[in-house]
C-alpha positions as CSV (number, residue, x, y, z in Angstrom):
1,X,101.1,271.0,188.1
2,X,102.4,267.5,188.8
3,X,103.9,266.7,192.5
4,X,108.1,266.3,192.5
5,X,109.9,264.5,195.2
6,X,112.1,266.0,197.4
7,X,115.2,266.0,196.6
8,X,117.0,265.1,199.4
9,X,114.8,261.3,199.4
10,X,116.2,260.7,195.7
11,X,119.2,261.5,196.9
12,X,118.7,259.4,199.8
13,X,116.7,256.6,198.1
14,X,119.6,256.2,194.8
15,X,122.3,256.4,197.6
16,X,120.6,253.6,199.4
17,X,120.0,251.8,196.3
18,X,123.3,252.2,194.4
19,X,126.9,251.7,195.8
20,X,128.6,253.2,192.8
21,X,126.2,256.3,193.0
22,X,127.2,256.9,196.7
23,X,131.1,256.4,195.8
24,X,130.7,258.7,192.7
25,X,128.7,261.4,195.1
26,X,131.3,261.4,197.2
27,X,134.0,261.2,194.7
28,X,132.6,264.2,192.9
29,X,132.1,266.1,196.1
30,X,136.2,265.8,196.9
31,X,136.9,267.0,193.3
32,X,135.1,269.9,193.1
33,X,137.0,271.0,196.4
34,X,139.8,270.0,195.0
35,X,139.1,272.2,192.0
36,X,138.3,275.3,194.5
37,X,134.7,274.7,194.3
38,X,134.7,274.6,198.0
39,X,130.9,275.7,198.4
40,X,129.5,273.1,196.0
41,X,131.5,270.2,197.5
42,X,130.7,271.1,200.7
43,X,126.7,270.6,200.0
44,X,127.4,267.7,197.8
45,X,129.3,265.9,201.2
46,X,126.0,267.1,203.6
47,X,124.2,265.9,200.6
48,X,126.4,262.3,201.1
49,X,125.8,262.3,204.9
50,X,122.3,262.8,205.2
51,X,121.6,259.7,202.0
52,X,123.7,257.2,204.0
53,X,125.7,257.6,207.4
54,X,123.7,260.7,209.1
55,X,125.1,263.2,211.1
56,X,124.1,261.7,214.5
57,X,126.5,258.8,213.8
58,X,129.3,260.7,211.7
59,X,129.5,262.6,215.1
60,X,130.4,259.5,217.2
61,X,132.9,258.4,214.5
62,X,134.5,261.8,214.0
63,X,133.9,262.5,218.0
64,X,132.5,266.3,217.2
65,X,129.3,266.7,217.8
66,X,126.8,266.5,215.5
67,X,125.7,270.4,215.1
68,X,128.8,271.2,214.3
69,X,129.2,268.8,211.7
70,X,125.8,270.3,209.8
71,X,127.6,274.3,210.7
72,X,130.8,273.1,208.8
73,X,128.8,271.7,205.6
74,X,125.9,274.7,205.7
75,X,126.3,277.4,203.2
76,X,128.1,279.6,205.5
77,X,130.8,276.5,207.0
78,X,134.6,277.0,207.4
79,X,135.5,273.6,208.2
80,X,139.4,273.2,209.4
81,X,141.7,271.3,207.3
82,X,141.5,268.8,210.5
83,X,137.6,268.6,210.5
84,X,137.6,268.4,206.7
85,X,139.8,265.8,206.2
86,X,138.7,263.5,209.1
87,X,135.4,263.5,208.2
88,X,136.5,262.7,204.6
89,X,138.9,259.8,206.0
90,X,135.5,258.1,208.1
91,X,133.3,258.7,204.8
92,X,135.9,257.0,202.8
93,X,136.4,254.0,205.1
94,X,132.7,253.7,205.7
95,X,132.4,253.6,201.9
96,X,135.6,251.0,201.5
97,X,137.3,253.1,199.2
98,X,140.4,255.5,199.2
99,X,140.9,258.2,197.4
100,X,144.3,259.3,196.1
101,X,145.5,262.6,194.6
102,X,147.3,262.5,191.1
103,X,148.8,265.4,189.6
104,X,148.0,265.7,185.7
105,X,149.2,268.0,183.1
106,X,146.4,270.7,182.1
């Protein structure tokens, strides 16, 4: 049986290599919460983090400390609307873009 990478390093190695695949992880990660796929965006942002910023220096930004940044985006995390949002606000100016809500007919 052939050897796989992990995939948290091609994660990590494309983020580091491609700024639209970073803006598009995080992108995607917003939308599926904003679809009430809380779970899956949640790992796809700790999925963002640990490919580019790290939680060590998210925690200085955000000023909470850096456990409970990996607690709110674990499997079992509750973020509050205040922690969710400013970590999302850091992410998006560390990434230089903004992100803006539009409502669309389904």
């Amino acid at each position: 049986m052939p050897l796989t990478r992990n995939f948290r390093e091609t994660i990590r190695d494309r983020a580091q290599r491609e700024p639209a695949f970073r803006r598009a992880l995080l992108q995607e990660a917003i939308e599926q919460m904003l679809g009430g796929d809380v779970d899956t965006g949640k790992s796809m942002i700790r999925n963002y983090i640990n490919a580019t910023v790290g939680f060590p220096a998210l925690a200085l930004t955000v000023d909470t400390p850096a456990e409970s940044l990996m607690r709110m985006f674990g499997p079992k995390g509750n973020p509050s609307a205040r922690n969710l949002f400013g970590v999302i606000a850091a992410l998006q100016e560390r990434e230089g873009v903004h992100f803006a809500v539009k409502a669309v007919a389904p």
